[in-house]
N, C-alpha and C positions, 0 to 999 in steps of 0.2 A: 628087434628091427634094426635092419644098416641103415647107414646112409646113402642112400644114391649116390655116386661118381663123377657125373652129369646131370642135369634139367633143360629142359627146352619147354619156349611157349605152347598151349593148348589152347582148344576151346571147349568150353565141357558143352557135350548137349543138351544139357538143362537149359542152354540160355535162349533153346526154346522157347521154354515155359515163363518165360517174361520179355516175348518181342512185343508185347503189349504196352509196354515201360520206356522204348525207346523214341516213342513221340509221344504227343501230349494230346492227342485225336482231333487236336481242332479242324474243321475244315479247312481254314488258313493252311495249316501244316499239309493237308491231303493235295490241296492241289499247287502249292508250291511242287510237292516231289512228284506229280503225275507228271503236270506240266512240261518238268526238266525233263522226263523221260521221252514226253510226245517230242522237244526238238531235238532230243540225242539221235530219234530216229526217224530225224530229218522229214518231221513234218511242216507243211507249210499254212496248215489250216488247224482248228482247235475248237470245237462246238462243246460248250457245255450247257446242257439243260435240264430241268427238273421237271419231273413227271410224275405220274398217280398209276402204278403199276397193280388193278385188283384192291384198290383201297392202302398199297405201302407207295408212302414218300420215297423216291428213288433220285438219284443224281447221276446223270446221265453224262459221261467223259468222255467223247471219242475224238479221234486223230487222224489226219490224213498220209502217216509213217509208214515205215517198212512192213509196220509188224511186228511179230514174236514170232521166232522160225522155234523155238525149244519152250515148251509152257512151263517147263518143272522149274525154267533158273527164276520164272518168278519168285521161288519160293525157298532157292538157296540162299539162304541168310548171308550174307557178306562176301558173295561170288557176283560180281560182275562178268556180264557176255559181251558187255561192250565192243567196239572196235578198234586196237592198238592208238589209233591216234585221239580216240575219246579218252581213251585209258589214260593219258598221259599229261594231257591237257585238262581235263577237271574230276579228275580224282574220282570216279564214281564207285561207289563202294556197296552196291548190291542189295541194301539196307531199303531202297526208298517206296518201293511197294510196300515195304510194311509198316510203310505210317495208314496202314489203312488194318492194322492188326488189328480183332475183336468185330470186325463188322461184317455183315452179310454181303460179301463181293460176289460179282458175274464178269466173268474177262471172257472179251471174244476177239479173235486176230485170226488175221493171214500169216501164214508160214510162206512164205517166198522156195524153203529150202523144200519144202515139202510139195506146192504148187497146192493147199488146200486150207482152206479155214477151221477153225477148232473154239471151244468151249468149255471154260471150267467156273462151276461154281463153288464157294470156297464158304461154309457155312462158318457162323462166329467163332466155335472152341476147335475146328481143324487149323486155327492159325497154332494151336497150342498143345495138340494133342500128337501131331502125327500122321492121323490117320491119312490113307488114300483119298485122290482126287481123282473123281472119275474125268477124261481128257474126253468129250463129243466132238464128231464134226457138226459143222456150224458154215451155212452160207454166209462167208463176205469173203471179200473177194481185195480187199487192202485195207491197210492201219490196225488200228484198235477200237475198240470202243471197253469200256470200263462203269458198270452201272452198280451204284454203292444204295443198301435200305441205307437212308441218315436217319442219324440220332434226332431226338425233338430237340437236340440244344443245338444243332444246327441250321434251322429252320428262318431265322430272324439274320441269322448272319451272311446267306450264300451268296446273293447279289454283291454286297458289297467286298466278299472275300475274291470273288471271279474280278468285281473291278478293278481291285489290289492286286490280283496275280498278274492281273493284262496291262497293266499302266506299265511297266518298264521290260514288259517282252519281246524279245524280237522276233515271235510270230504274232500271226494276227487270232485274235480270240472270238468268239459270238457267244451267246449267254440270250438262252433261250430264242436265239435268232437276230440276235440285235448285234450290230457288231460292238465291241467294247474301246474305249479311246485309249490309244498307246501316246507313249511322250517317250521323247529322249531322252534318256537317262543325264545328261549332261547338256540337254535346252538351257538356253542362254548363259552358257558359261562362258564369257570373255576370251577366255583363251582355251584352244582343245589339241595336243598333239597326242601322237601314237609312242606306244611305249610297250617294248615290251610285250607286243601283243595283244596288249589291251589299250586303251584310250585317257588319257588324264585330263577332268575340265578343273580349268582355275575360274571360282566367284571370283567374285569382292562383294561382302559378307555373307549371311547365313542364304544358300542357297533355297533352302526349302523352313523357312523360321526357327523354331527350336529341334527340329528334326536332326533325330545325331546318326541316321544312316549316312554311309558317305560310299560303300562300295556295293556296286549292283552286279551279281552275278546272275545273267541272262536272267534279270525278270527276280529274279529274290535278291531284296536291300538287306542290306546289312551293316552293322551299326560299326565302327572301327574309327579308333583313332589314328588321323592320319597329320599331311603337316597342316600346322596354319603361321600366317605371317601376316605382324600386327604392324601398321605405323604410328610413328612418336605422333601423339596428338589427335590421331584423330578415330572417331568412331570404326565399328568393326574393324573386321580382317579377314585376309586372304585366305581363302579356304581350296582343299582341293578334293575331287572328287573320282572315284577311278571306274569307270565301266570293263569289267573283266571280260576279255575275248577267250587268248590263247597264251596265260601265263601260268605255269604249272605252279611255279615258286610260289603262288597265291594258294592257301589252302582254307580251305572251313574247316568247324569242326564237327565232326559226323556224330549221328547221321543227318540231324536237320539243318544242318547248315547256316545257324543262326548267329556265329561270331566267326570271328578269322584266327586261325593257328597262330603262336608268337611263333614265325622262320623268321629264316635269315632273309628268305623273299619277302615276305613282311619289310622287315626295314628297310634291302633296296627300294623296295616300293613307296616307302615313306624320303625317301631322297628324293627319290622321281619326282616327286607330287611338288618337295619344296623348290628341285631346281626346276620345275615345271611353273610355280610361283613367280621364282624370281624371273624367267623368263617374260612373264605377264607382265610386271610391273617393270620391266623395261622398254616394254613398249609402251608406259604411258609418259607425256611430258614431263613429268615429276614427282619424285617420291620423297617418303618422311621415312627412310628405313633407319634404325638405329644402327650407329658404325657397326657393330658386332656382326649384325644380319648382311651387310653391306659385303663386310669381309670374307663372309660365308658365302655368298652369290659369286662372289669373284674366285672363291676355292672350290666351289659346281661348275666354274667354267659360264658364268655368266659374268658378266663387264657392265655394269652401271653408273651413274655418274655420281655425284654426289649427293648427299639428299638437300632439298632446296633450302635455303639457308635464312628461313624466316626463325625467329621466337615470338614468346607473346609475352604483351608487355606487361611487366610487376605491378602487380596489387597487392597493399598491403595486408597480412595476413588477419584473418579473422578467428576472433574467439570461438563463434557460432560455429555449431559442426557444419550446420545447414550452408552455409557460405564457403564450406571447403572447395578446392579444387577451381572455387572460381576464375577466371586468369580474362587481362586484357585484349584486346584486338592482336594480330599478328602484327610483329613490328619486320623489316626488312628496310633495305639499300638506305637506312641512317646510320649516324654511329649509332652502338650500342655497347652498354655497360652490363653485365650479367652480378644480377642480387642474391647473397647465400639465404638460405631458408633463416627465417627470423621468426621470435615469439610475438603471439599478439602486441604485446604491447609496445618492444622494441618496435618492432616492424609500425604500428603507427606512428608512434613518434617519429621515425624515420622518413615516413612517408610523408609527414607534415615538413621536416625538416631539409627535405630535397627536393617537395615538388615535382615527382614524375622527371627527378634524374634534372632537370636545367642548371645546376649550379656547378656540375658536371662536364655538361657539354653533351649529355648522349642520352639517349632514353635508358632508362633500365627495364632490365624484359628476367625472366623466370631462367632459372638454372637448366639444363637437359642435359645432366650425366651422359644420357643415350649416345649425343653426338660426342663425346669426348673420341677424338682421334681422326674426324674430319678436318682439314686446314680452316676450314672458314671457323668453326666454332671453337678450335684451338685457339686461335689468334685472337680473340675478345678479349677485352679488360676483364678481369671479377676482380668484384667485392670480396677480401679478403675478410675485413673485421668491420663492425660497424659497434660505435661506443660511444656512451654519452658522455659530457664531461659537465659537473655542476659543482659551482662556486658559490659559497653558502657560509659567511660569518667567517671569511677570510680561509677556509678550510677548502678541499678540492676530491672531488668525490669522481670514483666514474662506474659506468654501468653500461654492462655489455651479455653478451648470451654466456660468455665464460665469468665474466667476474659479479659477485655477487654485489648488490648496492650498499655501500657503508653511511651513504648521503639520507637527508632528513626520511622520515617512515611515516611523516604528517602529511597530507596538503596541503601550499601554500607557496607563498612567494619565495623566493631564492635571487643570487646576486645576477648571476649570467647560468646559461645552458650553451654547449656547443657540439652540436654532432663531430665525429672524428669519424672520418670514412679512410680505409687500407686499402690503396688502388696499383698494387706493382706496377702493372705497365702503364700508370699514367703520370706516378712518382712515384720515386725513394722512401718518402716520410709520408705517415698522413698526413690529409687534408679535413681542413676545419671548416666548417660552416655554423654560422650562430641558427641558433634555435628557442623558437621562445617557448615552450610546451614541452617537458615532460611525464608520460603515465609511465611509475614502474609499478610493477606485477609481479615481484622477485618469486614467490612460493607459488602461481598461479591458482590462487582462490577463488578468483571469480566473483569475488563481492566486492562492493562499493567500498565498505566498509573496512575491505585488508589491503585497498591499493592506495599509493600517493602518487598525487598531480601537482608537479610542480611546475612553475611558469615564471617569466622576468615581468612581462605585464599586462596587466589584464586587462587593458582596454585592446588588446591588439586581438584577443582571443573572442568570438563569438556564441553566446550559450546553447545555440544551433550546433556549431561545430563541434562544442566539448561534448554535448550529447552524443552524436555520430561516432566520436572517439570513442567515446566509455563503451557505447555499446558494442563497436568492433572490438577492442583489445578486451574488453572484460566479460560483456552478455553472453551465455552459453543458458541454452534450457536444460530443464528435466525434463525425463520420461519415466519419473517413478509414475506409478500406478494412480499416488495422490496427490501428482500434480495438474495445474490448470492445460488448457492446452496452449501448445506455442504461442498462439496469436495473443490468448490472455498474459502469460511470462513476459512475451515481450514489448505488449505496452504497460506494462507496470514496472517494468526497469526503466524507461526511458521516463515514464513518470519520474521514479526514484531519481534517478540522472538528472533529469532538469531542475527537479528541486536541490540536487546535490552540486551542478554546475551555477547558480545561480546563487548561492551561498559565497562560494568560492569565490565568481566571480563581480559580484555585486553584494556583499553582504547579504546580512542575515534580516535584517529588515526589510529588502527590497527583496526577499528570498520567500518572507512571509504573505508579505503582499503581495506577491506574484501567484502563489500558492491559493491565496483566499479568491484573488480575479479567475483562479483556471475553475476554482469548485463551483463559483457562482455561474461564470459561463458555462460549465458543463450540467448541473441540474437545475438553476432557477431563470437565469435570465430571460429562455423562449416564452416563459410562463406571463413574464410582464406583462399585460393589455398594452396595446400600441397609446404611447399618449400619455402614459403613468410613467412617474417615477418616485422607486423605492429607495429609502435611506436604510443602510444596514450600519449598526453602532455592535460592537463586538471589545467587552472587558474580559480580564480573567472570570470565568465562571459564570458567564450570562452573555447573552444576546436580544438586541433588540431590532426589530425590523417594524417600517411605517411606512407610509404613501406621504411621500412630501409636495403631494400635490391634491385638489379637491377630486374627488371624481366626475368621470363625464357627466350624470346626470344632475348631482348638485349643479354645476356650471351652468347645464341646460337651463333651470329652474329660477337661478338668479338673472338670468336674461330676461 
């Protein structure tokens, strides 16, 4: 054997014998590609009905089009008859009659070219064999009509397959006589311009909820990712949707047409859609875009202003996953100071230590990379370093997100605490502020038991407040399988906490006592009779409890 010289593409005629493989027979699939076909040939009406033909379920297609002047290009496999300017505009590829491969078809139309009507019925294994179709005349006098036996697994689906084909068609449909409801494929889109030939709507958020169609080609959705544009802050984003007219550069891919080709038209299209975006959110009073997207709008030839120049204000950070992301009210037109991300534990202390920024002068509000290169959010102060400093038996400790703590690893009292805040543009050197409460957390353990609190005095600290602490810089739950739930976790820390705050800060005496007053209030004292009262006496390794008063009915009786 040589080698051939040359090759060139074929098509073998085998691939015949598996037009059956090229859709998937749903009814969904059949009249998406009838459908396309009845408005190619410019019909303006569309009745589909089901019927009891002799005892066969039939599905009844007809159209109010041109017709079929040639019966047989039904049946040329990837020959389009179309008309130059359909050819061009949406790609039709000849294919689409034979999503109805394998079933018992009857096609009847007008020939215009011919001035006469015709008939072929097209039995299940002639889609795959070859053979001859006998061509009948056939009174009608325009359009089509197309009457399919259906499968029994089509029977539960047709109503609702005919509403979904009609909902975004730009002819009008009936189904069994009823007319069916059309919507605009881009109803309530805030912004809608032309592009292209086809139409761009800009949401603000998910147009249709989790539905990831975003381009309708005359009546069939299609699922494509296209642009979206998110702002700093705030819930959803801008979404864009394309209603295709007359843009070639748009293609599917054949034969059902249930994705979109990766072109080059693709991507213009995907600019469209964003500078079609930014377009929308220049017509609102104010945006949160991030400088990057901002720079991007103005490189599409859209001019925006700057995004409005609010933060939200710093809260210190939490252990709890559950409490992430939490952030302050929007701060605006005060000063403000920008807070670097800090670890639970810094970030409380911190937060005890500066009081929502007053010591300062300015609120502190949450970092936002995003706006880096806007003037207004260039020009703020940041926190450059925030560091504890502790003085402890004449020695000088400090403790910050870079340096690890060398200072006591117990809790307990200490000489002085003083925060040291790094503010460039507010000074040269840091700034010091005294601090009475330190929690360090250096290895982030999460238990009581591996962190120190240290403090200068403890009448100034409240056992309220050390609770609140510990549980933000230290509480975090499980969700192993053998843990309690949340709510049980986390009143059994603050348990632990109060008895551990209360220690600390009042001895261990008044730590105990405290602890026996919370167990009696929590299971004996409702149990009291109103009018008694009980003496409880508690040694090592015994207890004793008694009524240290007579009871009501003795009393009665001595009366």
């Amino acid at each position: 054997m040589h080698l051939p010289s040359t090759i060139r593409a074929t098509v073998s005629p085998t691939i015949l014998t598996k037009v059956g493989r090229l859709f998937n027979g749903t009814v969904d699939d059949v009249l998406a590609e009838l459908l396309q076909n009845a408005r190619r040939a410019g019909a303006s009406q569309v009745e589909v009905a089901t019927l009891d033909l002799a005892g066969q379920s039939v599905l009844a297609i007809g159209d109010n089009g041109r017709g079929i002047d040639d019966p047989s290009a039904l049946l040329r496999l990837g020959q389009s008859e179309w008309a130059d300017a359909i050819a061009v505009s949406e790609d039709p590829a000849g294919m689409g009659f034979f999503s109805l491969a394998g079933q018992r078809v009857e096609v009847r139309s007008f020939s215009a070219a011919s001035g006469a009507g015709w008939r072929i019925t097209i039995e299940p294994d002639a889609w795959q064999s070859g053979a001859a179709i006998a061509v009948e005349p056939f009174d009608i006098t325009a359009g089509t009509e197309i009457l399919i036996d259906t499968p029994e697994a089509w029977d539960d689906r047709i109503a609702a397959a005919v509403a979904e084909a009609a909902r975004f068609y730009p002819v009008a449909v009936g189904f069994n006589g009823q007319p069916q409801a059309r919507e605009d494929w881009l109803a309530k889109a805030v912004y809608v311009e032309e592009w292209n030939g086809s139409r761009i709507g800009v949401f603000r958020d998910s147009p249709r909820g989790r539905d990831s169609r975003s381009i309708n080609f005359h009546g069939l959705t299609v699922a494509c990712r296209l642009s979206e544009v998110s702002e700093v802050g705030r819930g959803g984003a801008w979404r864009a949707l394309v209603d295709i007219g007359d843009t070639p550069g748009l293609q599917l891919v054949l034969p059902a047409r249930k994705e979109v080709v990766q072109t080059a038209g693709l991507e213009e299209t995907r600019i469209a859609c964003r500078r079609a975006i930014y377009r929308a959110i220049a017509r609102e009073p104010r945006h949160r875009l991030a400088f990057a997207e901002w720079e991007q709008a103005r490189g599409l030839g859209v001019e925006l202003a700057a995004a409005t120049p609010y933060l939200f204000g710093w809260q210190a950070p939490s252990n709890d996953s559950s409490m992430a992301g939490l952030m302050g009210e929007a701060v605006s037109d005060v000063p403000m100071i920008v807070m670097p991300d800090l670890s639970p534990d810094i970030g409380q202390s911190a937060g005890r230590a500066l009081r929502q920024g007053k010591p300062l002068g300015a609120r502190l509000v949450f970092e936002e990379s995003a706006f880096e290169g806007y003037g207004w959010y260039d020009a703020l102060p940041v926190i450059e370093d925030i560091s504890f400093l502790v003085d402890v038996d004449g020695e000088h400790h400090r403790y910050s997100e870079a340096e690890q703590f060398t200072g006591p690893g117990r809790s307990g009292p200490v000489d002085a605490i003083s925060c040291e805040v790094t503010v460039p543009k507010l000074s040269g050197s840091p700034l010091q502020f005294p601090a009475d409460l330190l929690i360090t957390d250096p290895n982030g353990f999460s238990q009581l038991d591996e962190i120190a609190v240290l403090f200068t005095d403890p009448t100034s600290i409240a056992v309220d407040d050390l609770v609140d602490l510990l549980e933000a810089a230290v509480f975090s739950d499980s969700d192993d399988s053998d843990a309690d739930s949340y709510q049980t976790q986390q009143a059994d820390f603050r348990r632990d906490a109060r008895d551990f705050a209360r220690r600390l800060l009042c001895g261990d005496d008044e730590a105990l006592l405290e602890k026996i007053r919370e167990a009696v209030d929590r299971y004996a004292a409702s149990s009291i009779p109103e009018g008694r009262r009980i003496v409880i006496t508690l040694t090592a390794g015994s207890t004793e409890v008694m009524f240290d008063d007579p009871p009501a009915s003795a009393t009665s009786a001595a009366a």
